[in-house]
N, C-alpha and C positions, 0 to 999 in steps of 0.2 A: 591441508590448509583450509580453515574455515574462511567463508565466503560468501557472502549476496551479492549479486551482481543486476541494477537494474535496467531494464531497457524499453525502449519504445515509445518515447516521449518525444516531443518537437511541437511546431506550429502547425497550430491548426487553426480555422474561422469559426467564429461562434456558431454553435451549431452540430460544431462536427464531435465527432469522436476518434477516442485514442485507446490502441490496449496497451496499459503497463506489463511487463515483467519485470520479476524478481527469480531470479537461477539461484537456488543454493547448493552450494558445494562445501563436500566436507562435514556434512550436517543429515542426520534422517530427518524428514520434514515431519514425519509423524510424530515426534516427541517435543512440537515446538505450534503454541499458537503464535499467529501475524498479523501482522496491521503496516495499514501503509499512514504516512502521515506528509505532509509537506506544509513548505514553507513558503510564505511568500514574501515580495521584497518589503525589508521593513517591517516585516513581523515576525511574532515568535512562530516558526512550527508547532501544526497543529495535527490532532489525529484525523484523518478520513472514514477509515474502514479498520475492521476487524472480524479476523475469524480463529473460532477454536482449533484446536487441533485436531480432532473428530472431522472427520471427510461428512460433510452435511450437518457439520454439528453450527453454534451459534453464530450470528454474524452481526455485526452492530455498526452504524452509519451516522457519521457527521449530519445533524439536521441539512444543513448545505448541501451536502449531496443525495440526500435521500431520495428512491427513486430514477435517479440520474447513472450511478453508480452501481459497480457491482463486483465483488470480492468473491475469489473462487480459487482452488487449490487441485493440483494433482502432486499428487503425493510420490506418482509410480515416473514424475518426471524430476521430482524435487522443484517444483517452478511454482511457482506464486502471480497471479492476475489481478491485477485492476479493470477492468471494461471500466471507461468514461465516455458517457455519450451525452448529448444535449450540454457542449460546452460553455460554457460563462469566459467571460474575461476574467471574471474574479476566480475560476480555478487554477488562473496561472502561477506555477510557483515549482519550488525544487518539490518533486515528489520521493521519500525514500521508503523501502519496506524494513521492515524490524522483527525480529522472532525474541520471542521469550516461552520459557519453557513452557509444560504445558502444565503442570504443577504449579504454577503462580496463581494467583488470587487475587485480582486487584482489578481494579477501574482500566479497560483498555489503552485508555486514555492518559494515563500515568508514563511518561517515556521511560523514568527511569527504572520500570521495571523489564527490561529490555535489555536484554542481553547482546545482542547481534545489529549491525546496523546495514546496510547497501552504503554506496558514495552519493546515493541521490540522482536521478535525471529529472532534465527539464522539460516543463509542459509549458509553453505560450498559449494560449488563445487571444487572437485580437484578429480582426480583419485587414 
């Protein structure tokens, strides 16, 4: 059964940080680039982060979190990372991971080129 499963999201104060994961099951992570994207209330989901499928290959960041954020992959665990630290209020929102193959071509940024979705967790920041 194909599968993303994310975890490790909740409330936290501005300020602080959180690490995402994304578990995939059912999937070799090697043949799939990822991106995490989230939604906040009342808006459309948006992209965060993205990386190739290449262990150190490309990585590309929502202006908004540039800096802040940091996208990273073990392959040999099938898991998928966010590190967010120096939170905002404004990063609050459902965060989900997404894989698409690693033969696609397009703007990371593009959802529907995305094959694979998680059910999304939530991140609060507010004090």
């Amino acid at each position: 059964q194909l599968q993303l499963v994310e975890s490790g999201g909740g409330l936290v104060q501005p300020g602080g940080s959180l690490r995402l994961s994304c578990a995939a099951s059912g999937f070799t992570l090697d043949y799939y680039a990822l991106g995490w994207f989230r939604q906040a209330p009342g808006k459309e989901r948006e992209g965060v982060s993205f990386m190739s499928s290449r262990s150190g290959g490309n990585t590309y960041y929502a202006n908004s979190v540039k800096g802040r954020f940091t996208i990273s992959r073990d392959n040999a665990q099938n898991t998928v990372y966010l590190q967010m630290n120096s939170l905002k209020p404004e990063d609050t929102g459902v965060y989900y991971c997404a894989l698409r193959p690693r033969t696609v071509v397009a703007d990371w940024r593009d959802q529907r080129r995305y094959t694979y979705w998680g059910q999304g967790t939530q991140v609060t920041v507010s004090s």
